[in-house]
N, C-alpha and C positions, 0 to 999 in steps of 0.2 A: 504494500500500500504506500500511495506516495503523500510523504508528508505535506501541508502546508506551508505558505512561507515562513508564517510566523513562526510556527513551530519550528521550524528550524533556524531562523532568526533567534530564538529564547537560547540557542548554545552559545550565541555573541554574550547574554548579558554579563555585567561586571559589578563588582561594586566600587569600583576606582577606575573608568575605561581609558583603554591605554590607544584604543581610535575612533576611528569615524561609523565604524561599523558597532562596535561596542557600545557607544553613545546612544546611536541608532535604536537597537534593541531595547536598549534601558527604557527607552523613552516610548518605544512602540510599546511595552508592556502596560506602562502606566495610560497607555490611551486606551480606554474602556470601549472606544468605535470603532477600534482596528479590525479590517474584516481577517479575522483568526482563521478562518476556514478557507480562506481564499486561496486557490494556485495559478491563477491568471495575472498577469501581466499588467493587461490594461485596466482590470480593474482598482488592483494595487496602487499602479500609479498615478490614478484619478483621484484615487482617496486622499495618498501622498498631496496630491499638488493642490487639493483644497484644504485639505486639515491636518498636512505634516509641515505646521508651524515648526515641530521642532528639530526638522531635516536641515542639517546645513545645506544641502544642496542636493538635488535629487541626483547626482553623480554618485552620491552614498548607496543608495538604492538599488541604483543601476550597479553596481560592484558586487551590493549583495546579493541582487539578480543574481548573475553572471556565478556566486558561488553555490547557490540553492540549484541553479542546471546543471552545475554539475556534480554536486551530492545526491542529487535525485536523478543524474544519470539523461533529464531531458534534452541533451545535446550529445 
């Protein structure tokens, strides 16, 4: 079964983040709106781009992307 983002985003978090992706997670946890179940893409970064106030930049995203394809093998 393949995980979703978040869920595999939640192995970034820290209690000291030592990046952007760390940061990331912390922060995505604490958003109660995050869609958790989500493995789409575009839905993700729709969410991201209206109410991921606390994304430095959505280049954070896109990296994490880019690691969740391939821990999940979709690429």
């Amino acid at each position: 079964m393949i995980k979703s983002f978040y869920h595999f985003l939640m192995k970034y978090r820290h209690p000291a983040p030592k990046d952007a992706i760390s940061a990331f997670a912390n922060h995505a946890y604490l958003d109660h709106s995050f869609p958790k179940v989500s493995e789409d893409y575009h839905e993700l970064s729709s969410y991201l781009e209206l109410s991921g106030h606390y994304l430095e930049s959505m280049s954070v995203f896109d990296e994490a992307w880019q690691q969740y394809l391939i821990s999940e093998s979709k690429i």
